[in-house]
C-alpha positions as CSV (number, residue, x, y, z in Angstrom):
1,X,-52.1,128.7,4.2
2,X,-52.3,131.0,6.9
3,X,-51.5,129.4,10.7
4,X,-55.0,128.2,13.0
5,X,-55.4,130.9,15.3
6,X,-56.0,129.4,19.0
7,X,-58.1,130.7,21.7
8,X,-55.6,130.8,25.0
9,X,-57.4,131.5,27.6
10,X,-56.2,133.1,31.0
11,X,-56.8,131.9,34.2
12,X,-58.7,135.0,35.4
13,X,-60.8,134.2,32.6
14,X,-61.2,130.3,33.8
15,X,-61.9,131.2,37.6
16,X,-64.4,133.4,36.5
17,X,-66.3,130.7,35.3
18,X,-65.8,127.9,37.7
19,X,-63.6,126.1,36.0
20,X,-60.1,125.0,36.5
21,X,-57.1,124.2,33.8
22,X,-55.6,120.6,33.3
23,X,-52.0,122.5,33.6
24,X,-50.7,126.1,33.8
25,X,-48.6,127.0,31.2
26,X,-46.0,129.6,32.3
27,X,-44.8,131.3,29.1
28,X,-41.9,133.0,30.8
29,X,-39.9,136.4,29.5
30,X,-38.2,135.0,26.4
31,X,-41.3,133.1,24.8
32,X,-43.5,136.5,25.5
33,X,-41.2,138.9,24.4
34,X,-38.8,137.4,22.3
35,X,-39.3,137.5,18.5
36,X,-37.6,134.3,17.7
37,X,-38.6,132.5,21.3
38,X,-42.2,133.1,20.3
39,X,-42.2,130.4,17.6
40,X,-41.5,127.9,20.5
41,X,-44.6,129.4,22.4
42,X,-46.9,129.1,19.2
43,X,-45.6,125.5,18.8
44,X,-46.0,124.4,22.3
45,X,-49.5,125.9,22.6
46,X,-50.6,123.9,19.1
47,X,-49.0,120.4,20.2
48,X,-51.1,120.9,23.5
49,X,-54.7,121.9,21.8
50,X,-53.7,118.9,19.4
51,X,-53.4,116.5,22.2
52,X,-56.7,118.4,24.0
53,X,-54.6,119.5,27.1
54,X,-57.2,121.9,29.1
55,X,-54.4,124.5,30.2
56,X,-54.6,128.1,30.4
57,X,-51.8,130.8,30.9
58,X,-51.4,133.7,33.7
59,X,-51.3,136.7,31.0
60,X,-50.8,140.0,32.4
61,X,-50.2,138.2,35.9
62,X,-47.0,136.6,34.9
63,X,-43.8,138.1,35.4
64,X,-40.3,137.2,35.5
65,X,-39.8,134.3,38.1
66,X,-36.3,136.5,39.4
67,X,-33.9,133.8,38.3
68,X,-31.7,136.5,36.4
69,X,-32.0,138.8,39.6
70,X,-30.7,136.1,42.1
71,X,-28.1,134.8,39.7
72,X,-26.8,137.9,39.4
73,X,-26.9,138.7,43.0
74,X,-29.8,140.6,43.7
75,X,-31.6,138.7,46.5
76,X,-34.1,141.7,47.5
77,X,-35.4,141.8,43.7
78,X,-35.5,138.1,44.0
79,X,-37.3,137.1,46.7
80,X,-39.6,140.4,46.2
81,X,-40.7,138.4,42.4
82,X,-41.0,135.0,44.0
83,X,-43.3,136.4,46.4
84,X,-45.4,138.0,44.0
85,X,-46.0,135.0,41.9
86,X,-46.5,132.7,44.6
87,X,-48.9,134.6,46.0
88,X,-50.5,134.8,42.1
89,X,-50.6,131.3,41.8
90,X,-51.7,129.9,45.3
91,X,-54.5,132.5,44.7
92,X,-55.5,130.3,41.7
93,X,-55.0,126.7,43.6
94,X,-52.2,126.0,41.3
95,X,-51.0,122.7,41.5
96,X,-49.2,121.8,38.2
97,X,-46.8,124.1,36.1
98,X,-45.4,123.3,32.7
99,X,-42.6,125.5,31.2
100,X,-40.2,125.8,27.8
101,X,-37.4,127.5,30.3
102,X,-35.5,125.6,32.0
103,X,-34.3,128.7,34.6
104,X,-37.9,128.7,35.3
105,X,-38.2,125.1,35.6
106,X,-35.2,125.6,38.4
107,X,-36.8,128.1,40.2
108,X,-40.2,126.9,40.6
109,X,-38.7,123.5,41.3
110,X,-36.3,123.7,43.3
111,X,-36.2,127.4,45.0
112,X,-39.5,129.2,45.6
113,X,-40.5,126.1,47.9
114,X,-38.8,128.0,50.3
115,X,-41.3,130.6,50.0
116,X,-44.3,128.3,50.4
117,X,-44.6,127.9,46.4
118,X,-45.3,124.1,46.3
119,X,-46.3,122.6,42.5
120,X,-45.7,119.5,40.5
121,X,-43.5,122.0,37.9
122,X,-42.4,120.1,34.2
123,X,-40.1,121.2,31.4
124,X,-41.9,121.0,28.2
125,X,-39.8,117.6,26.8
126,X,-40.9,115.8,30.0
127,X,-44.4,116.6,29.7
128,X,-44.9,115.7,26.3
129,X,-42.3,112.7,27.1
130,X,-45.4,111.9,29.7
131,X,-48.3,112.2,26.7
132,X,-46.2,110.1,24.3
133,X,-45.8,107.4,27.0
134,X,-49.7,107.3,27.8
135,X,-50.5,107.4,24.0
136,X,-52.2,110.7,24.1
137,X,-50.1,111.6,21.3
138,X,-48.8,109.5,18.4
139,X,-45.0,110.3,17.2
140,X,-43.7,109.6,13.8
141,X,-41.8,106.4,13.5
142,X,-39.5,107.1,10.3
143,X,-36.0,108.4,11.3
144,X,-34.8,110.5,8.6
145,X,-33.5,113.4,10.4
146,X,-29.5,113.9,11.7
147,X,-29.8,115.8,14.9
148,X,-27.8,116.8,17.3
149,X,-29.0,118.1,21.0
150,X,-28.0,120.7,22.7
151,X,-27.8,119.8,26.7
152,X,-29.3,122.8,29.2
153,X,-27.4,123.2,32.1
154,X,-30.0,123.6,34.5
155,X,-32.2,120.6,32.1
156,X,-29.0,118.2,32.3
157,X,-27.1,119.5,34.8
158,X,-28.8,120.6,37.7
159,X,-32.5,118.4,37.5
160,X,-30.9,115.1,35.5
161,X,-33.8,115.9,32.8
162,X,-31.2,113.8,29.7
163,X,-33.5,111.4,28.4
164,X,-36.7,112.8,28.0
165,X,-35.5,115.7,25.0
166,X,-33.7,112.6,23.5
167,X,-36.2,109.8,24.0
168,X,-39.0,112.8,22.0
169,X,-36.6,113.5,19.2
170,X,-36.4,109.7,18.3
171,X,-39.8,109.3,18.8
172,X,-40.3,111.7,16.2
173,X,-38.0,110.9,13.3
174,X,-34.7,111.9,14.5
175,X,-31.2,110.2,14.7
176,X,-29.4,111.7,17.5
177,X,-25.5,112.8,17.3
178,X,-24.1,113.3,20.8
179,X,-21.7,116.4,21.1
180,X,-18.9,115.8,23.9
181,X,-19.7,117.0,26.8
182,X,-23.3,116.1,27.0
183,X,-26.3,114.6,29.4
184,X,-25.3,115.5,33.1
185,X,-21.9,117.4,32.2
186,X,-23.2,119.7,29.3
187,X,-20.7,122.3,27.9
188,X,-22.5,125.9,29.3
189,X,-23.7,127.7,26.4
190,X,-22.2,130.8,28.6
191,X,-25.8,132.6,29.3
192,X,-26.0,131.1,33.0
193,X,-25.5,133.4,36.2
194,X,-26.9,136.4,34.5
195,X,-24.2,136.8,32.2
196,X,-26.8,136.8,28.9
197,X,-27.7,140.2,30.6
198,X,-24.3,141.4,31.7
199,X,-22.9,144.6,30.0
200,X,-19.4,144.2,29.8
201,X,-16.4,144.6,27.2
202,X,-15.0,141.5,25.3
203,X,-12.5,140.0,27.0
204,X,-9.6,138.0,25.1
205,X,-10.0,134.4,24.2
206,X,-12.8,132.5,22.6
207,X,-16.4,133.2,24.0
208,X,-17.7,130.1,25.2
209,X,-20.9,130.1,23.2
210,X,-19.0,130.0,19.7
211,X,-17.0,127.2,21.5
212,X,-20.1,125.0,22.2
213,X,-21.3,125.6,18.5
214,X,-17.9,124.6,17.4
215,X,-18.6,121.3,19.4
216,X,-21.9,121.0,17.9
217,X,-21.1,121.4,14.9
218,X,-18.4,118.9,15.0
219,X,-21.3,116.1,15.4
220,X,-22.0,116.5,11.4
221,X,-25.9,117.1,12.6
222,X,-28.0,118.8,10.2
223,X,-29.9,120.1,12.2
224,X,-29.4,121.5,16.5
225,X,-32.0,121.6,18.4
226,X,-32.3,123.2,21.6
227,X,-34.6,123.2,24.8
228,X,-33.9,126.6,26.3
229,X,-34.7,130.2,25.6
230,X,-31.4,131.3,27.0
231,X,-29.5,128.7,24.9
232,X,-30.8,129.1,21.7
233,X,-30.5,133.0,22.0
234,X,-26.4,132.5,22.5
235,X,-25.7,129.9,20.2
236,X,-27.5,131.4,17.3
237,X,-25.2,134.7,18.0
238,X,-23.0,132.2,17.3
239,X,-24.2,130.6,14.6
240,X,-24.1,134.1,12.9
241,X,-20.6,134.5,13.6
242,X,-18.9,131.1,12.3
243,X,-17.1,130.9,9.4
244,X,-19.2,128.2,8.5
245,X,-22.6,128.0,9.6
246,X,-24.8,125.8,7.2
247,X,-26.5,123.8,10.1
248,X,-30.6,124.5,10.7
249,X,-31.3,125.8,14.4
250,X,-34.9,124.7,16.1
251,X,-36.3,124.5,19.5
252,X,-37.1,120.8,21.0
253,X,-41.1,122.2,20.8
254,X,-40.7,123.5,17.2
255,X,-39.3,120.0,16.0
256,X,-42.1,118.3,17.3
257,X,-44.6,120.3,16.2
258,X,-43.5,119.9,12.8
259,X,-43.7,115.8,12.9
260,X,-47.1,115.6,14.9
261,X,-49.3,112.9,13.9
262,X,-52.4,115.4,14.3
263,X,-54.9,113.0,12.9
C-alpha cells in the first residue's frame, strides 16, 4: 500500500487567503535535504494531520537558521541568516514555531531574540508531549519495545528538554534503557560546534561518535532512537562501522508514528 500523500501548505499560500496556521513548522536543512532525515519530516507532518494540527511550512522562504555558521565562527554569515528569517517570519505574524532540530530549537530559542525574533519555539517531543497531555492524541499503552534514547546536547544539555522524549516513548509502547551519561549531561555524539561539517584528517584515538554507540549499545536496547538530525547522521556512521551492529536506528517522530492510535 502506497503512503497518503498530504497537502502541506506554505504560508504564502495561507496569507493569501486570510488565513493563519495553528503552528509553523520549520523543517530545517537536514529534514529537507537529507535522504534519511526526510523520513522524520514525512512522519512528523502525518502525526500532525492525524491530530488535525492547522500548521503550514515556509517552503522556498526557509533557509538555514546560521547555527553551523556561528558555531563555527562565522558571526557575519550568522547574524546576516538570522536577520533574513526574522524578518521572513515577523512578516507573517509568527508567533509559534515547532521543529525536529534541536540546533534550530537553540537558535530560535534562545539567540535570535537578540535580533528582535520573539516566538513560543518547541522541539517536536515537547509538542506532541503537549497533545498527548491534552488528549488530542491517544498513545498505545502496551510496552513491548526495548529502547534506548539517545540524549541531544542542545535538547538535554543546554534547554533541560529530558523528559518529554522519554515520557512519549513510554507512552507509546516503549521500555526505556538509560545509557550512562544521559538527561542533562549527555555524552556529545561529536557533531556540535560545526564539526559535522569540518574537513579535516582523522586524528588518532577513538572518534567520539563510535564511542557513544558503544555506550548505547551497551544498554542491550533493541532498538535507539534519536531526536536530532545531527545525531542520527553521526551515530549511524557509526553504526556502519561497529563490529557489531544488529541494533534498529529510528527518529523519536518515526517511532511514534508507527504506534499512533489514528482512529
Amino acid at each position: 500500500m502506497e503512503d497518503t500523500i498530504y497537502k502541506v501548505p506554505t504560508m504564502a499560500e495561507l496569507a493569501s487567503r486570510g488565513e493563519a496556521p495553528e503552528v509553523l513548522f520549520w523543517v530545517g536543512c537536514a529534514g529537507s535535504f537529507d535522504d534519511r532525515y526526510k523520513r522524520v519530516t514525512k512522519a512528523f507532518v502525518k502525526i500532525l494531520h492525524a491530530v488535525n494540527i492547522k500548521f503550514a511550512v515556509l517552503g522556498t522562504e526557509e533557509s538555514c537558521t546560521g547555527d553551523p555558521a556561528r558555531r563555527a565562527g562565522n558571526e557575519f554569515l550568522f547574524q546576516m541568516q538570522a536577520m533574513n528569517n526574522i524578518q521572513v517570519l515577523n512578516n507573517y505574524a509568527i508567533k509559534k514555531i515547532v521543529t525536529a532540530c534541536p540546533h534550530c530549537f537553540n537558535t530560535f530559542r534562545n539567540e535570535y531574540p537578540q535580533f528582535g525574533g520573539d516566538y513560543q519555539v518547541y522541539h517536536h517531543s515537547e509538542f506532541l508531549a503537549e497533545l498527548v497531555d491534552q488528549g488530542r492524541i491517544k498513545p498505545t499503552a502496551q510496552s513491548d519495545k526495548t529502547v534506548t534514547y539517545h540524549d541531544p546536547c542542545y535538547l538535554g544539555r543546554y534547554a533541560g528538554k529530558v523528559d518529554e522524549p522519554r515520557d512519549l516513548l513510554v507512552r507509546f509502547g516503549a521500555d526505556v534503557k538509560e545509557p550512562v551519561r544521559n538527561r542533562e549531561n549527555p555524552y556529545c555524539c561529536g557533531a556540535g560546534g560545526g564539526l559535522l561539517f569540518a574537513d579535516k584528517e582523522e586524528e588518532p584515538g577513538s572518534r567520539i561518535s563510535d564511542v557513544r554507540f558503544k555506550q548505547l549499545q551497551d544498554t542491550g536496547a533493541e532498538t535507539v532512537v534519536t531526536a536530532c538530525p545531527f545525531c542520527s547522521i553521526m551515530l549511524k556512521g557509526a553504526q556502519s562501522s561497529a563490529p557489531q551492529n544488529n541494533v534498529q536506528f529510528v527518529d523519536l517522530m518515526t517511532f511514534v508514528n508507527g504506534r499512533l492510535n489514528k482512529a
